[in-house]
C-alpha positions as CSV (number, residue, x, y, z in Angstrom):
1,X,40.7,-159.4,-94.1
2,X,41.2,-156.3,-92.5
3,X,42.4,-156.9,-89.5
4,X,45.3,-158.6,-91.7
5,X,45.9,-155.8,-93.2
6,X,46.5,-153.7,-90.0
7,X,49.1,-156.0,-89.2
8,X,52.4,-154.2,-89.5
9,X,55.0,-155.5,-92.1
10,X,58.6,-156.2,-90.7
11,X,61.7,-156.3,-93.0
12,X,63.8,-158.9,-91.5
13,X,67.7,-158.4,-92.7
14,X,69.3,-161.3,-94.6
15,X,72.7,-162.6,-95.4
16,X,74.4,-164.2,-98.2
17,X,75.0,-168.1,-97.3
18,X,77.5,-169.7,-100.4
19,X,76.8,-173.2,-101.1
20,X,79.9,-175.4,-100.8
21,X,78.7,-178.7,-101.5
22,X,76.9,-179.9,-104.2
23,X,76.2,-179.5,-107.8
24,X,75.7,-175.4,-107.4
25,X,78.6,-175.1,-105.0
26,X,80.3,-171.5,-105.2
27,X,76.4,-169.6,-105.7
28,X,75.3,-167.4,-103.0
29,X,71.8,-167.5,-101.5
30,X,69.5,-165.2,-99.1
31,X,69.1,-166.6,-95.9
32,X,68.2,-165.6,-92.6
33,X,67.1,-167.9,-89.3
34,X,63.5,-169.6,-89.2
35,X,63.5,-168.5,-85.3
36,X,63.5,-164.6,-87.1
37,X,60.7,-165.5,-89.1
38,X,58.6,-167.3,-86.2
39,X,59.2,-164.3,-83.6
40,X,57.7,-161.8,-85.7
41,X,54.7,-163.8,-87.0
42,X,54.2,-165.1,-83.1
43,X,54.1,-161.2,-81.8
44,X,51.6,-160.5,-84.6
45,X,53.3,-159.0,-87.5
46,X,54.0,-159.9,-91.1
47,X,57.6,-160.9,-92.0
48,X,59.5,-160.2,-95.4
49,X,63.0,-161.2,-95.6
50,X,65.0,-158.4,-97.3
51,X,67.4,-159.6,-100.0
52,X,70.8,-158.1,-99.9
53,X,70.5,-155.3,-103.7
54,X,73.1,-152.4,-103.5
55,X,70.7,-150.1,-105.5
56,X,70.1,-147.4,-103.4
57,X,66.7,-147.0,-105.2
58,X,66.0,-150.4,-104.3
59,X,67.1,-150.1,-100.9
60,X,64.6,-147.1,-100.1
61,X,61.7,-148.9,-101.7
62,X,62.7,-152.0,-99.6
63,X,61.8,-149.4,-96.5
64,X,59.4,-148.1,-97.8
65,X,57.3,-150.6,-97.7
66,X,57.9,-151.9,-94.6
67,X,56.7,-150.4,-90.7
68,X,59.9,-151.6,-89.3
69,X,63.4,-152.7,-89.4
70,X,64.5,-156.2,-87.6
71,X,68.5,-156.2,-87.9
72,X,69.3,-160.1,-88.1
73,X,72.6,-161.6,-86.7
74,X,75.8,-163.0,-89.0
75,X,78.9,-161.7,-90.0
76,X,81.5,-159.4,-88.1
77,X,81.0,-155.8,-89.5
78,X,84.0,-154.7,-91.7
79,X,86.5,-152.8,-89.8
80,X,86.4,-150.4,-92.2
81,X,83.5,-148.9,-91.9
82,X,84.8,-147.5,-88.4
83,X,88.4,-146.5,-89.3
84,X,90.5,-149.6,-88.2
85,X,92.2,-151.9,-90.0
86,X,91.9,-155.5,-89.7
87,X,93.0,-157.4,-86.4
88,X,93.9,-161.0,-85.3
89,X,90.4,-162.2,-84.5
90,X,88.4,-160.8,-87.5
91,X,86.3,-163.5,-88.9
92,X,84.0,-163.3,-92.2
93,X,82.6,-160.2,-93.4
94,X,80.5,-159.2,-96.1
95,X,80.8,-155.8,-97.5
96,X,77.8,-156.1,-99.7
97,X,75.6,-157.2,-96.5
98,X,77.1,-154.0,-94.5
99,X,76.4,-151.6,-96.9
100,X,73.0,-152.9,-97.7
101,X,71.9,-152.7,-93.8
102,X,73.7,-149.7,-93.0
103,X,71.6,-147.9,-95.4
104,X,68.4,-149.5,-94.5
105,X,68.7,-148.1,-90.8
106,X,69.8,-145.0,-92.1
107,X,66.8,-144.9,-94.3
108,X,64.7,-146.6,-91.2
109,X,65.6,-143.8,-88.9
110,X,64.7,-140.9,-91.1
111,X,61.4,-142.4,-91.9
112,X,61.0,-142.8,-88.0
113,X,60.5,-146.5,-88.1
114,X,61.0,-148.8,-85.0
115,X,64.7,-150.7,-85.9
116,X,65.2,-153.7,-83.5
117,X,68.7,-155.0,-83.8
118,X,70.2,-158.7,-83.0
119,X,73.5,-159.9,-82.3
120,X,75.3,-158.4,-85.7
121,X,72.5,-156.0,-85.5
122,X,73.2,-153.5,-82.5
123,X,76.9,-153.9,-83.7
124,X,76.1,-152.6,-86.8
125,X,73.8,-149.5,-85.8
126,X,76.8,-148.6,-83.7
127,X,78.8,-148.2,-86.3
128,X,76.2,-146.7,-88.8
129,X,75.7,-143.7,-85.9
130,X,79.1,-143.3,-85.4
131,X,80.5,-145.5,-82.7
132,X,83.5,-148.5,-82.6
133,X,83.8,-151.9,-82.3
134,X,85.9,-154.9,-80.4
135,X,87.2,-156.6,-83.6
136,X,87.4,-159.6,-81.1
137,X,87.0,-159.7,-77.4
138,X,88.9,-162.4,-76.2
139,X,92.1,-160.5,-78.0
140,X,91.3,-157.3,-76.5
141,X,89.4,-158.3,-72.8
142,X,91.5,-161.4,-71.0
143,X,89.2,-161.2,-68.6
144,X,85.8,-161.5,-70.5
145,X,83.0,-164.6,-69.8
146,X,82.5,-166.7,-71.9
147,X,80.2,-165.1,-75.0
148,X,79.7,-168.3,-77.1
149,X,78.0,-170.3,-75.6
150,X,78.3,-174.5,-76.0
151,X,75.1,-174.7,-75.0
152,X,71.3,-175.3,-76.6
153,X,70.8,-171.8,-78.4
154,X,67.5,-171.3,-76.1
155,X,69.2,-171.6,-72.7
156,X,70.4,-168.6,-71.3
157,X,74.0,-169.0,-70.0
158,X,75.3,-165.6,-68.3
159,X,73.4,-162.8,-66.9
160,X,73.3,-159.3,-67.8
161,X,72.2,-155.9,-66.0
162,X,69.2,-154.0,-67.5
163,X,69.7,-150.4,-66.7
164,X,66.9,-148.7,-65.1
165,X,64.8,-146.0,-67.0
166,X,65.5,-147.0,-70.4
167,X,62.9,-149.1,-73.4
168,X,64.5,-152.1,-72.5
169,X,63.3,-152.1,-68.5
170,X,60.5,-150.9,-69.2
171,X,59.6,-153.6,-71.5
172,X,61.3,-156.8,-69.7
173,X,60.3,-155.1,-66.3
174,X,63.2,-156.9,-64.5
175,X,66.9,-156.1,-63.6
176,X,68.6,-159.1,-64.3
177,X,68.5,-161.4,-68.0
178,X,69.5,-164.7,-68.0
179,X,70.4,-164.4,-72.0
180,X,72.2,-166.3,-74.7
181,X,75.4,-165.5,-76.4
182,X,77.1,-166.0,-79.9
183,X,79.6,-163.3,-80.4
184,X,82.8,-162.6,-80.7
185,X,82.8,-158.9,-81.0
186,X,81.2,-156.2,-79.5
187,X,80.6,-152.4,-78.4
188,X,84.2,-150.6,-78.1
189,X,83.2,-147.1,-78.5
190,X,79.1,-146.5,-78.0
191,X,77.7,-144.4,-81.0
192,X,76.3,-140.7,-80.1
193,X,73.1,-140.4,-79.2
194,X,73.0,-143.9,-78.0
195,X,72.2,-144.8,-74.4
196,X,73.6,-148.5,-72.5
197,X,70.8,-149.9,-71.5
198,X,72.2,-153.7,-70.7
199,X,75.6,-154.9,-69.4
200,X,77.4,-158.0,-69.0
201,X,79.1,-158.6,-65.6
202,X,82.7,-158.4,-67.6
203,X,81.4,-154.6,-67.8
204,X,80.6,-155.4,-71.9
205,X,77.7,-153.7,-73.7
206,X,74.5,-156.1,-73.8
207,X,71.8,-153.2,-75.2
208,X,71.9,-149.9,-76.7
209,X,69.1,-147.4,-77.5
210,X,68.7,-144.4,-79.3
211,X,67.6,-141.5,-77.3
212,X,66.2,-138.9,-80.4
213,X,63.9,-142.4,-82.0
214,X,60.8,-143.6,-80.4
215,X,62.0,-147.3,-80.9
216,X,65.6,-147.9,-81.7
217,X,66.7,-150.9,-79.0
218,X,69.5,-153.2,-79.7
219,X,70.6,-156.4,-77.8
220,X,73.9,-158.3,-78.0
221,X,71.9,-161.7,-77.9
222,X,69.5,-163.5,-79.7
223,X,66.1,-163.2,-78.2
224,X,64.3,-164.8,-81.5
225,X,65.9,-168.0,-80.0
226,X,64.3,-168.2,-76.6
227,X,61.0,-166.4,-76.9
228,X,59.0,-169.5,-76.8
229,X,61.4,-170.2,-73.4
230,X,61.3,-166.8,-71.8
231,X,58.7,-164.0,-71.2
232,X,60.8,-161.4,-71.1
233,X,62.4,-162.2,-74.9
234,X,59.2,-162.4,-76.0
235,X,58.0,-158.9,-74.9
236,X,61.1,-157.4,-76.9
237,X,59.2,-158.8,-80.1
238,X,55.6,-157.8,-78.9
239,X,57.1,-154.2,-78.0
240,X,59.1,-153.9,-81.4
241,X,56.0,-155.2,-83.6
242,X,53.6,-152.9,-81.6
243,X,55.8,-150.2,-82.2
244,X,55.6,-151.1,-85.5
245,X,51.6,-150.8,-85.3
246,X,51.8,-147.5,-84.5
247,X,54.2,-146.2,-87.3
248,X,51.7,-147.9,-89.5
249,X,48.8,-146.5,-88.1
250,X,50.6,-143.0,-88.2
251,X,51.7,-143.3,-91.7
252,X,47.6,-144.4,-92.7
253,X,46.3,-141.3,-90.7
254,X,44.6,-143.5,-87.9
């Protein structure tokens, strides 16, 4: 009994998924990926899936409650929100789900809890601290590899560049990821206080972390769909939830 209640609770980011079949087609549910779900529990913490509320109230007790932040993957982030209109390219957004996770890692990062962002996730905690986005790659880099993939989600497909003396090599101890990619945008402008921590070969942005956080590490693919494939993936989640542990046991007095 205690040893489960040591176990740190991580707020996993949902979306809105509209039903378009059916006898309640046009209703809107919370949904997020099982694989979300599975990497937490598998790395030893306790996973809640945060419902999208625009209550600001609710919002901070969403955080309040939790020892960290897991930014899940999903729509492009609203131009908007960093100053440009919208290009040839732009695909679904949801300004409800951008608003609600932009103030969750704002709230998350003045509370000093670990944030680990996916996909959508290190897009969206660029743009939260101040940086810019590709509204679509392929319009704006000709030369860009391919970034979604056609293959099984847990087979990495291109390889990336881990910068040396950052979170992310010193967690994945290596300097080369064989990774997975579903995107179509990514990193134009790299938010202040952010670091690069990963890059593509195509010279795109694969990581970012925050230099004035203990844990704020972002990747631009989806490690919750190859940690049962690949060691390294699964360390990000051990490092994240441990660093979630710790916030926890701060916050207790331990």
């Amino acid at each position: 009994m205690n040893h489960a209640l040591n176990k740190p609770f991580i707020g996993i980011s949902s979306s809105l998924l509209t039903i378009n079949q059916g006898s309640f087609i046009g209703r809107e549910r919370t949904f997020v990926g099982y694989d979300y779900v599975q990497s937490v529990v598998s790395t030893g913490g306790v996973p809640f899936v945060l419902p999208v509320v625009t209550e600001e109230e609710l919002i901070y007790d969403q955080i309040k409650m939790m020892d960290g932040l897991l930014l899940s993957g999903g729509y492009d982030v609203n131009p908007q929100f960093y100053g440009e209109e919208p290009a040839q390219g732009l695909e679904t957004v949801n300004q409800e789900r951008d608003l609600h996770e932009m103030q969750l890692a704002r709230l998350a990062y003045q509370a000093g809890k670990p944030i680990f962002g996916i996909c959508r996730g290190l897009q969206l905690l660029n743009v939260v601290f101040g940086g810019s986005l590709y509204q679509d790659i392929y319009s704006a880099i000709p030369h860009a590899l391919q970034h979604d993939q056609k293959m099984k989600p847990q087979m990495g497909t291109h390889q990336v560049n881990v910068v040396e003396n950052t979170l992310l090599h010193q967690i994945v101890d290596q300097k080369q990821l064989l990774t997975n990619s579903y995107h179509h945008q990514a990193i134009k402008t790299l938010a202040p206080t952010f670091i690069v921590n990963a890059r593509s070969k195509d010279g795109l942005i694969e990581g970012i972390e925050k230099k004035d956080h203990p844990f704020i590490l972002a990747v631009q693919w989806h490690p919750e769909l190859m940690f049962n494939h690949s060691l390294p993936m699964l360390k990000l989640f051990e490092a994240f939830v441990q660093a979630a542990v710790k916030r926890k046991e701060r916050s207790n007095g331990s």
